[in-house]
matplotlib code that plots the C-alpha trace (Angstrom):
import matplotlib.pyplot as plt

x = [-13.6, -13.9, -9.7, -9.7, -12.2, -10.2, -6.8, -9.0, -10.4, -6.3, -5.1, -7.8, -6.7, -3.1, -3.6, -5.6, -2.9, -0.6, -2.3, -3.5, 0.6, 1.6, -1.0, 0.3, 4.1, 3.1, 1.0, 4.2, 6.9, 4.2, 3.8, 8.4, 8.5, 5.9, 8.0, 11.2, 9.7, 8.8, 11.9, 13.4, 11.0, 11.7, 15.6, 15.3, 13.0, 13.9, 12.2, 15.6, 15.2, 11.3, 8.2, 4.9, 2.9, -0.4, -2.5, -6.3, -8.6, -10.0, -11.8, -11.5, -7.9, -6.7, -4.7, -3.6, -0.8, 2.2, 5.5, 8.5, 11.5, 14.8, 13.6, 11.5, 7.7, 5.9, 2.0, 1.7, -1.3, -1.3, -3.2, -3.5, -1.1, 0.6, 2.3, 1.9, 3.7, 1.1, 3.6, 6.0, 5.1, 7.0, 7.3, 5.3, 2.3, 1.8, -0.3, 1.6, 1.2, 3.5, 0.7, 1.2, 5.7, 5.5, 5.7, 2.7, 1.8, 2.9, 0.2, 0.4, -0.3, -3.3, -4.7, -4.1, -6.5, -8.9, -9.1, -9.5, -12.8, -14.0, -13.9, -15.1, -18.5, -18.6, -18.4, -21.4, -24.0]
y = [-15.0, -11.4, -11.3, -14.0, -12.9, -9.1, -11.3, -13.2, -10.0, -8.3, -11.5, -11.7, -7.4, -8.1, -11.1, -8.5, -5.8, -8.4, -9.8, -6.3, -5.4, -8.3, -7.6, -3.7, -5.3, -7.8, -5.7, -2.4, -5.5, -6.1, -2.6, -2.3, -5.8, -4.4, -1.2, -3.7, -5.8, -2.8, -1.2, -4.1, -4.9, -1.3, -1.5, -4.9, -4.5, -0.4, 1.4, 2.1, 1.2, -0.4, 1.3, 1.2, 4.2, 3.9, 0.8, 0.1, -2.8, -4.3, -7.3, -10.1, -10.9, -8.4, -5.1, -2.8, -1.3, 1.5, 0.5, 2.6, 0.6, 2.9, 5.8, 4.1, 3.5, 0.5, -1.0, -4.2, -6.6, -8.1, -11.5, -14.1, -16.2, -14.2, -10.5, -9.7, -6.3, -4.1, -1.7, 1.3, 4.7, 8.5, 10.6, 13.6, 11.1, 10.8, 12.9, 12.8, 14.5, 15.1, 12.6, 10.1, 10.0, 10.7, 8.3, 7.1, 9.0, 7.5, 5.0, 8.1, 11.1, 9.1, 8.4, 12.2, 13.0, 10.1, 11.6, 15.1, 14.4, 12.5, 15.2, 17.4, 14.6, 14.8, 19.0, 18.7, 16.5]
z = [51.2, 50.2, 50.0, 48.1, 45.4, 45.4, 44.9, 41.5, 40.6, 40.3, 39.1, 36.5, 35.4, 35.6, 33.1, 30.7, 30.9, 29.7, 27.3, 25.8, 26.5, 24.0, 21.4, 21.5, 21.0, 18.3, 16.2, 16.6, 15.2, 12.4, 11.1, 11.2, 9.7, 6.9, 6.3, 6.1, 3.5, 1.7, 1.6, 0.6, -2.4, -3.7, -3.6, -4.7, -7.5, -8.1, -10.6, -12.2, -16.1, -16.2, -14.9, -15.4, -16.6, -17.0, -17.7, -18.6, -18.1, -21.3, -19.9, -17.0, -16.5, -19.7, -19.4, -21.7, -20.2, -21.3, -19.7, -20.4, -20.7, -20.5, -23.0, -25.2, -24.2, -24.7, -25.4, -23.8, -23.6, -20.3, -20.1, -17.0, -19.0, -21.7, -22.4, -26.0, -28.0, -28.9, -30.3, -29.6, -28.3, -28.3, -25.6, -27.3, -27.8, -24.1, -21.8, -18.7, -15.8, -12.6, -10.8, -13.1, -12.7, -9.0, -7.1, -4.7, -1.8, 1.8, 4.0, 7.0, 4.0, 2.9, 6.5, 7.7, 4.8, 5.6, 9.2, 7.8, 5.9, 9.0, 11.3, 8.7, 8.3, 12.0, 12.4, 10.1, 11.5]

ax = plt.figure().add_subplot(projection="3d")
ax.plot(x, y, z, "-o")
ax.set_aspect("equal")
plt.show()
């Protein structure tokens, strides 16, 4: 009896290992698949002639937003249903700063920082 419930009692762990084994694989072929998708959606949709400066929200569902088409800048009114042309914009009447054309920091630079003000909350108390 006692031989018996020892062979359940490894069968039982070996099952968890497994099944913790596969989470660990699925969730690894999630975060490449994500990357994939990402890269994809960048050279796919590259921010080769239009990107989007800056943009401001006026009200539900309404942006005001400065888009710079080739050299020329743009004010758009963004709406659920409709863009409208606000009008045009020069370079010189922009204040742009290197954060604003640089492009957006990486998921792994934001979470090193994230896990540097945690420590830092925990070295505190």
């Amino acid at each position: 009896m006692c031989v018996l419930s020892i062979a359940n009692a490894t069968n039982n762990f070996l099952q968890m290992i497994a099944v913790l084994f596969v989470f660990v694989c699925i969730l690894i072929v999630t975060y490449f698949v994500t990357r994939w998708i990402g890269t994809v959606g960048q050279t796919q949709y590259g921010n080769r002639n239009i990107r989007v400066i800056e943009g401001c929200r006026v009200g539900p569902n309404k942006m005001v937003q400065i888009v710079k088409v080739g050299s020329k800048f743009y004010v758009l009114g963004v709406g659920k249903d409709e863009i409208s042309y606000i009008g045009e914009m020069e370079e010189e009447e922009l204040s742009m700063t290197e954060n604003t054309l640089s492009p957006l920091p990486e998921f792994r630079e934001i979470l090193a920082k994230a896990k540097e003000k945690v420590a830092k909350n925990k070295n505190k108390k």
